[in-house]
N, C-alpha and C positions, 0 to 999 in steps of 0.2 A: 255590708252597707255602711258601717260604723255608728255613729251618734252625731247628733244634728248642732251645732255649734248657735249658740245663743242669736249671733246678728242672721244678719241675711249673708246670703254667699252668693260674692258677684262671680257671673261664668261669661266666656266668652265662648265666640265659636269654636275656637283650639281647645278649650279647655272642655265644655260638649262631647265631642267629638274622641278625647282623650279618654273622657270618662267611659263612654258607651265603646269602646274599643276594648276596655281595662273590662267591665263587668260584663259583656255580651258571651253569654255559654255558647253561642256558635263558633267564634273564636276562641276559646279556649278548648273545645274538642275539635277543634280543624290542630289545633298547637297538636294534640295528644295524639292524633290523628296521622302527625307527619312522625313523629316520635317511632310511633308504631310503624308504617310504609317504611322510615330507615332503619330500623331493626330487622325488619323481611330483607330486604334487599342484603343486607350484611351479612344474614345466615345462609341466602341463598350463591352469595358469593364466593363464601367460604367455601362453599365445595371445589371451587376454581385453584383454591390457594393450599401453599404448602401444610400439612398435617404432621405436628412432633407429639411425639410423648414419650415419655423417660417410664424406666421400672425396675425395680429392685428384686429379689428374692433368693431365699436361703430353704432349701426343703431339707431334711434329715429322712432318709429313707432306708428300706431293703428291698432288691428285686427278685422278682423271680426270672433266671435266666432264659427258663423255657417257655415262659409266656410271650418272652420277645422274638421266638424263633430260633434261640442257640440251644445245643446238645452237649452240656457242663460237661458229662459223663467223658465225653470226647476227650475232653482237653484238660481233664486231671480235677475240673471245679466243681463245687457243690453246684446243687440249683439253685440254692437264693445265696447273694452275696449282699454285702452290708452288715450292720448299719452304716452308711455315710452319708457324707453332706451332697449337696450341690447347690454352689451359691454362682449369681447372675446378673448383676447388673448392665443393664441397656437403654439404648437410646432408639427409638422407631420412626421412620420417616414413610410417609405414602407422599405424591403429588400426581394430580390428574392431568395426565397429556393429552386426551382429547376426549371432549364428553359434549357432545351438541345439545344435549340435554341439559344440562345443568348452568353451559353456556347461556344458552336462550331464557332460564329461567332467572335466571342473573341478569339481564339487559329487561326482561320484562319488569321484576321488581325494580327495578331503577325508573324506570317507567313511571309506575307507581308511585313510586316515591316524588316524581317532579311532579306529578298529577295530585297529589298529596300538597304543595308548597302553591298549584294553582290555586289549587280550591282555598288553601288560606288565605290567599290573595282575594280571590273572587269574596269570602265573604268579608275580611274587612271595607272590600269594597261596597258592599252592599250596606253592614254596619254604617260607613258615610255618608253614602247618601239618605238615608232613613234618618240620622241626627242631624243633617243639613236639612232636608223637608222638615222633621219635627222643629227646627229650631226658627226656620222662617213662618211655619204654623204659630208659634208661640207669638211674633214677631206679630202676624196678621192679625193674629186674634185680641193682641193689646192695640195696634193698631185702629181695630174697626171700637173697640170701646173706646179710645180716646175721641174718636170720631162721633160716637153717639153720643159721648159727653158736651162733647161740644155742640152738637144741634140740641140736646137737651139745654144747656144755657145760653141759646140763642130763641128758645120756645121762652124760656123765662121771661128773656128781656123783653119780646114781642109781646107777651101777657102782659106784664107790667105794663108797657105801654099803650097795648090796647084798654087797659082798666086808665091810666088817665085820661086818652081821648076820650071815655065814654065820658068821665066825670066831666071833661069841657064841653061835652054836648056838639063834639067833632061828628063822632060813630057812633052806630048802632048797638042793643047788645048782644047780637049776633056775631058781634067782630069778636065779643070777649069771650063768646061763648066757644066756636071756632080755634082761638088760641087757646085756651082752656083746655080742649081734646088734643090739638097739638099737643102742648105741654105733655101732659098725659100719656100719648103712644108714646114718647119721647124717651119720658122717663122708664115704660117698661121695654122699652128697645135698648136702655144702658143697662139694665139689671141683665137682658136674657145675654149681652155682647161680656159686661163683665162675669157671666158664670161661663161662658164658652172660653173667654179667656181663663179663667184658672182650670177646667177642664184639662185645655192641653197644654198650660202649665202640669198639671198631675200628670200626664201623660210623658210629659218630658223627665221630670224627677223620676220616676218609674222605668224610663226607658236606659238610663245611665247612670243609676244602681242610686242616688243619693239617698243619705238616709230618711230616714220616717219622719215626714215632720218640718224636714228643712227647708226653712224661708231662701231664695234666690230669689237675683234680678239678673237679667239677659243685655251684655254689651247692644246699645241701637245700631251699631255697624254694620252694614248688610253685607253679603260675601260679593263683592262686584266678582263675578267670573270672567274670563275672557271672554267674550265672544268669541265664534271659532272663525277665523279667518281662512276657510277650505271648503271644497265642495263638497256634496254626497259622496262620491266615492272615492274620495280621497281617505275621508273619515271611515265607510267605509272598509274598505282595506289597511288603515291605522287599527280597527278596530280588531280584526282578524288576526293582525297582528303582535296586539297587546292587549287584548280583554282575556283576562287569567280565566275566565271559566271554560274560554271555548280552546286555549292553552293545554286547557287539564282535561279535558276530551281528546283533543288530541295525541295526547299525551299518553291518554287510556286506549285510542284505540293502538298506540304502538305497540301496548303492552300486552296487548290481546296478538297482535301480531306475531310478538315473539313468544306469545304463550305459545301459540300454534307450532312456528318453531320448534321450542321444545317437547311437545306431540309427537312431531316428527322423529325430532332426534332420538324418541325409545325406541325406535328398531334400527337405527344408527350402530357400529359398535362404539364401546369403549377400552379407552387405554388410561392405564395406569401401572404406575412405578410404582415399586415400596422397595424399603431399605432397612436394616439395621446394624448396631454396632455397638459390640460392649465387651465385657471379660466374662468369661465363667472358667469356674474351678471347684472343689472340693471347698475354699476356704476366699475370702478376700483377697492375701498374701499370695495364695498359688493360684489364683484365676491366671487365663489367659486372654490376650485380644481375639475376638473372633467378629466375623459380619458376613450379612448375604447380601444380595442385593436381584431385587426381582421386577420383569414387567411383563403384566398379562395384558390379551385382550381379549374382549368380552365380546359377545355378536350375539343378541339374541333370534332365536330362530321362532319361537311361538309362547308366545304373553298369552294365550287363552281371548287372544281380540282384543285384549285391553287399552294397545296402545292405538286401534282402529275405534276402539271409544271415545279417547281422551282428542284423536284428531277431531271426532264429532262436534265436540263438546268447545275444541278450541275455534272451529269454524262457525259454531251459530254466537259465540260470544264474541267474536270479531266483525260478525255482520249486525250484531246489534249495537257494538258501539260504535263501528262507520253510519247507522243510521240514525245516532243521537249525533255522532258530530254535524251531521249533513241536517238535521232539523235546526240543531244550535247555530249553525252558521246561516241561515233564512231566517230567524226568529232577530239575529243582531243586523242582517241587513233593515227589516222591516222597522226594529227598533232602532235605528241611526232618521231613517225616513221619517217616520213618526216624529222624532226629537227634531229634525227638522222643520217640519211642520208645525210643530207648537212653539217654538222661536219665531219664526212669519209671523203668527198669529199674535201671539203673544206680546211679540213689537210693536207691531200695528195698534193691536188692542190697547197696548197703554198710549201709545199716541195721540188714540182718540180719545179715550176716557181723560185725559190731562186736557185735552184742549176744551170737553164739555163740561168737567168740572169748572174750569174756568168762564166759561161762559155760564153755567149755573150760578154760579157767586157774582157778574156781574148781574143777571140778572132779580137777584133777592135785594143783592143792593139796591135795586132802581126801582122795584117792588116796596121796599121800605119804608121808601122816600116819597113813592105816591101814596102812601095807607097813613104816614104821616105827615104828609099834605092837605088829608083829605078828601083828594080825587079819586080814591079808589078804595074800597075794598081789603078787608087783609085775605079775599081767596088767592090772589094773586100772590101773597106774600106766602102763606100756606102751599101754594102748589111750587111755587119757589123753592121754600124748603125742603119738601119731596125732592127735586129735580138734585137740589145741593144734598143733600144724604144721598140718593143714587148714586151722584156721578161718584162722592167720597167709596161708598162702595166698591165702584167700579175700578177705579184706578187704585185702592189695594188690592182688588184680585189680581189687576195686569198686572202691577207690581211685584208681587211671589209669582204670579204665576208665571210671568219673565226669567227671574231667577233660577224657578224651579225647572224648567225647561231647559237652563242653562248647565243647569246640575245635572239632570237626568240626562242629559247630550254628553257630558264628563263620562255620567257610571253607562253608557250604553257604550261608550268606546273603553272602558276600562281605567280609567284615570280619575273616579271621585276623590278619592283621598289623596292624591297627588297635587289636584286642585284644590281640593279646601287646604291642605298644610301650607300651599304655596302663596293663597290669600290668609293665612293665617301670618307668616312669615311676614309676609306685607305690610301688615298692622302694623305687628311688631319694629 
């Protein structure tokens, strides 16, 4: 987290969004995560690829002739001859010419591995959108307290004024009484608006690692997103197309695919070459060149069932990840639909909340004017107030929740962090 720097620390939404990328432990073990996936794959590869190894060696011995199957006595020799050397240096080569197995196990970890690079994607992506909500929450919640500050110093000035009508013997003191309780709710509707504001302030520092302690202020620049200029199934099928989590499903069931594959390939035969090549002699000096060079094939004829287990095993894991893809792809149709829908809604919704705000504020004003005329009453000017805090209400919910709808139609087709960098950039 480090140590909190005396002033305040201005952040913007790039800089949000940098931070909670940087400290989020779900990226960081999707990093370690892919780390791991390509290290499998490259061990399992390696069985594919040429195999060297070099080796030295010098023995000093004595044999026995007859232990090897000769009869010394024959040919004039003792039975044990020696002490001598034999020294050997060599070079060994194997490479696999056909192994369906280790093949398929190899394309499957590759699998894995891109499935590995989705899911990173997928949670940065998630990371984004969670700092882009948390950051318009932060936004909403200073928002509605400037909001209530403000009807709180429009209760004031209306008390104040109700207290000199009364002393001109205009109003009742009912009228002062009235604003009085006004005033009052007012004032504890900024205290509850400015503690929900630094709530998720806390909530935002906490969320993208800042230190203990550290004062910030938040850029007022709201992320204009694009609106998406496309149908449902345009987006849709964009989405299928580029949302990394349903990528890295897919990805996983190839990998189960070709696990199975390799199930298969253990009752497959194998081939393979080996080779060597080096000098042996009594001495360094006197060695000779010598090499072989060999290829077997291998056919197994009975594993004890094992590789009729491993087919089992490859088969119910391949039916279960066709039926995580096959939910994951109905889960981003419904969630494009739904994002859909809260954009309609949403739009509308601030439509109409801007246009009865406005008419709330015309009419408090007109309310004002008759309470300090004298022809009426301040309940009118009171229910007025009500109406103008409502509608202020109102149009910051449509407000983020415009926005937000805007966002979450980004991270259901897979593209939040593409979006906020690209309105980041924008700023800039």
């Amino acid at each position: 987290m480090g140590v909190a720097t005396p002033g305040p620390l201005a952040l913007t939404l790039g800089d949000v969004l940098q931070r909670a990328l940087v400290s989020n432990l779900g990226i960081v073990t999707s990093e370690a995560e892919i780390d791991h996936a390509r290290g499998t794959a490259r061990v399992e590869t390696s069985d594919l690829l040429p195999h060297i190894a070099g080796g030295m060696s010098e023995v000093r011995q004595k044999a026995n002739l007859e232990a090897f199957g000769f009869d010394p006595a024959r040919f004039g020799l003792p039975p044990v001859v020696g002490p001598f050397n034999v020294f050997d240096a060599r070079l060994y080569a194997s490479q696999t010419i056909l192994d369906f197995q280790a093949l398929n196990e190899s394309r499957s970890e590759g699998h894995n591995e891109r499935a590995a690079r989705f899911t990173s994607r997928s949670r940065r992506d998630q990371v984004a959108m969670l700092s882009a909500e948390m950051y318009l929450q932060v936004l909403a919640a200073e928002a509605r307290a400037v909001s209530a500050r403000a009807q709180r110093d429009t209760s004031q000035t209306l008390f104040t004024q109700a207290q000199d009508l009364k002393e001109s013997g205009i109003v009742a003191g009912i009228d002062v009484l009235r604003a009085q309780v006004r005033l009052a709710g007012d004032r504890q509707r900024v205290t509850v608006a400015e503690h929900d504001a630094q709530k998720t302030r806390l909530d935002l520092a906490r969320m993208i690692g800042l230190p203990l302690g550290q004062e910030f202020t938040l850029s007022e620049r709201l992320p204009e997103l694009a609106m998406p200029d496309m149908t449902i199934d345009t987006a849709v099928e964009r989405a299928y197309a580029q949302r990394p989590d349903y990528l890295a499903a897919m990805a996983r069931v190839q990998a189960a695919d070709a696990s199975r594959g390799a199930a298969r390939g253990e009752a497959l035969p194998v081939v393979r070459a080996t080779a060597d090549y080096g000098a042996i002699g009594l001495s360094p000096s006197t060695s000779l060149s010598t090499f072989s060079v060999a290829g077997r094939v291998t056919v197994p004829i009975f594993q004890g069932g094992r590789d009729q287990g491993r087919l089992i095993e490859a088969d119910a894991e391949l039916r279960s990840r066709k039926a995580e893809a096959e939910n994951l792809r109905a889960s981003i149709y419904y969630d494009i639909r739904n994002a859909f829908l809260d954009l309609e809604a949403t739009d509308e919704e601030l439509r109409t909340a801007t246009g009865a705000r406005d008419l709330a504020q015309q009419t408090l004003t007109q309310a004002r004017d008759r309470f300090q005329a004298g022809v009426a009453s301040n309940i009118e000017v009171v229910e007025a107030q009500q109406a103008v805090a409502l509608a202020d209400e109102e149009v910051i919910d449509a407000t983020f929740g415009f926005l937000i709808a805007k966002a979450t139609l980004a991270g259901s087709m897979g593209t939040a962090e593409d979006e906020i960098r690209r309105f980041v950039e924008g700023v800039k």
